[in-house]
N, C-alpha and C positions, 0 to 999 in steps of 0.2 A: 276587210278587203274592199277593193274602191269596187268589185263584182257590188255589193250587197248595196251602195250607195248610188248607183246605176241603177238597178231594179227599184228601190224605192222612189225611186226619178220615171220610173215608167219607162227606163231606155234599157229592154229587154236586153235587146243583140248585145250592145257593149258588155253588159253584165255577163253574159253570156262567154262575149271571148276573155273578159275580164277571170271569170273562170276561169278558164280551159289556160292560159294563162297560168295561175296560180298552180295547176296540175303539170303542167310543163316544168315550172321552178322548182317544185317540190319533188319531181322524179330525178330531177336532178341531185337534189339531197339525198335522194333515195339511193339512188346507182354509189355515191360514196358509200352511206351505210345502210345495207338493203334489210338492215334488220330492225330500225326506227319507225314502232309502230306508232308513236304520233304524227308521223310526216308521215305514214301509211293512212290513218283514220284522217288525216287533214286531207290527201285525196281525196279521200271518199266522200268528204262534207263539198268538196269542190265538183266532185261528180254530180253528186246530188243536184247541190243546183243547181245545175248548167242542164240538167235532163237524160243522164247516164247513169240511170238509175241501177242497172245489173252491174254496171261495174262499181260503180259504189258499194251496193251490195260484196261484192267482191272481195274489195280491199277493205271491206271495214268489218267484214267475218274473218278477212288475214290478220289483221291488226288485232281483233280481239282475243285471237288465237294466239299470237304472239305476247300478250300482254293483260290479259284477262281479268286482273284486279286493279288496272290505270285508273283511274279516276278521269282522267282526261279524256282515253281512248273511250270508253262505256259513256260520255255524255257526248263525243262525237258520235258515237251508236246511237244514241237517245234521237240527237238533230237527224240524220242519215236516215231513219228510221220513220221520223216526225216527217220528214219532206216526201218520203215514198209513198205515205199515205198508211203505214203500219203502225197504228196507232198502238195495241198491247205491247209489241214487241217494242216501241218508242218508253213509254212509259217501263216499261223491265228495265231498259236500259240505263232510263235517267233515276230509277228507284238507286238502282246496284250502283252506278256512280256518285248519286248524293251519299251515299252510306259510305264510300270509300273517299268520301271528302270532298267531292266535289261542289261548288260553293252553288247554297241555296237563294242568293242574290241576283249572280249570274244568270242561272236558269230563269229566277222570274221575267227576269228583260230581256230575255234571248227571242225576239223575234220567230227565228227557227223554228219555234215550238207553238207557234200558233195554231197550230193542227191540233192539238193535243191538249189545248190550254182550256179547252171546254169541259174536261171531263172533271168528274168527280174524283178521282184518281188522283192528279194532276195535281188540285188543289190541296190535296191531303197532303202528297209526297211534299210540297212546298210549305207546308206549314209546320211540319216536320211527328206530324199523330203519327 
């Protein structure tokens, strides 16, 4: 998302509407199929960063509810999670999505999980003990 290459620029605000942005496009997708909990957990990682942390929260406890063993939606949980500052509940979530296939690659370079990338946990789940 051109959000994430804004912030790494240091040009907060644009990332920012560069967000909110991407939450506008993707409600759009949603209002077709309002039952697409990856366009529901991609919300939520757009909430996230943008600093809408309860709604992220929100739609990314919808989406897991909806879809509970995605691979995709449980590592959007993991970031959403990593960004709010909930570190166990980050790492639950990036465990249960690595184990449902989510790529152990990905995660190492995901930015998003800087939060989390210090613990011992972390490095365990990524090395795959």
């Amino acid at each position: 998302n051109v959000g994430d290459a804004y912030a790494r620029l240091g040009r907060v605000e644009q990332a920012r509407q560069a967000w909110r942005e991407a939450v506008r496009l993707d409600q759009q997708t949603l209002a077709v199929n309002p039952n697409d909990a990856n366009t529901l957990a991609r919300i939520a990682l757009w909430e996230a960063k943008s600093g809408d942390r309860a709604a992220a929260e929100g739609h990314i406890t919808r989406a897991l509810t909806m879809a509970a063993g995605d691979a995709e939606v449980l590592y959007y949980s993991a970031v959403v999670r990593a960004l709010a500052g909930d570190t166990e509940r980050a790492l639950t979530s990036l465990e249960q999505a690595l184990k449902s296939g989510y790529s152990v690659q990905l995660a190492a370079k995901d930015r998003d999980l800087n939060a989390i990338r210090h613990t011992p946990r972390f490095r365990q789940l990524l090395s795959g003990q």
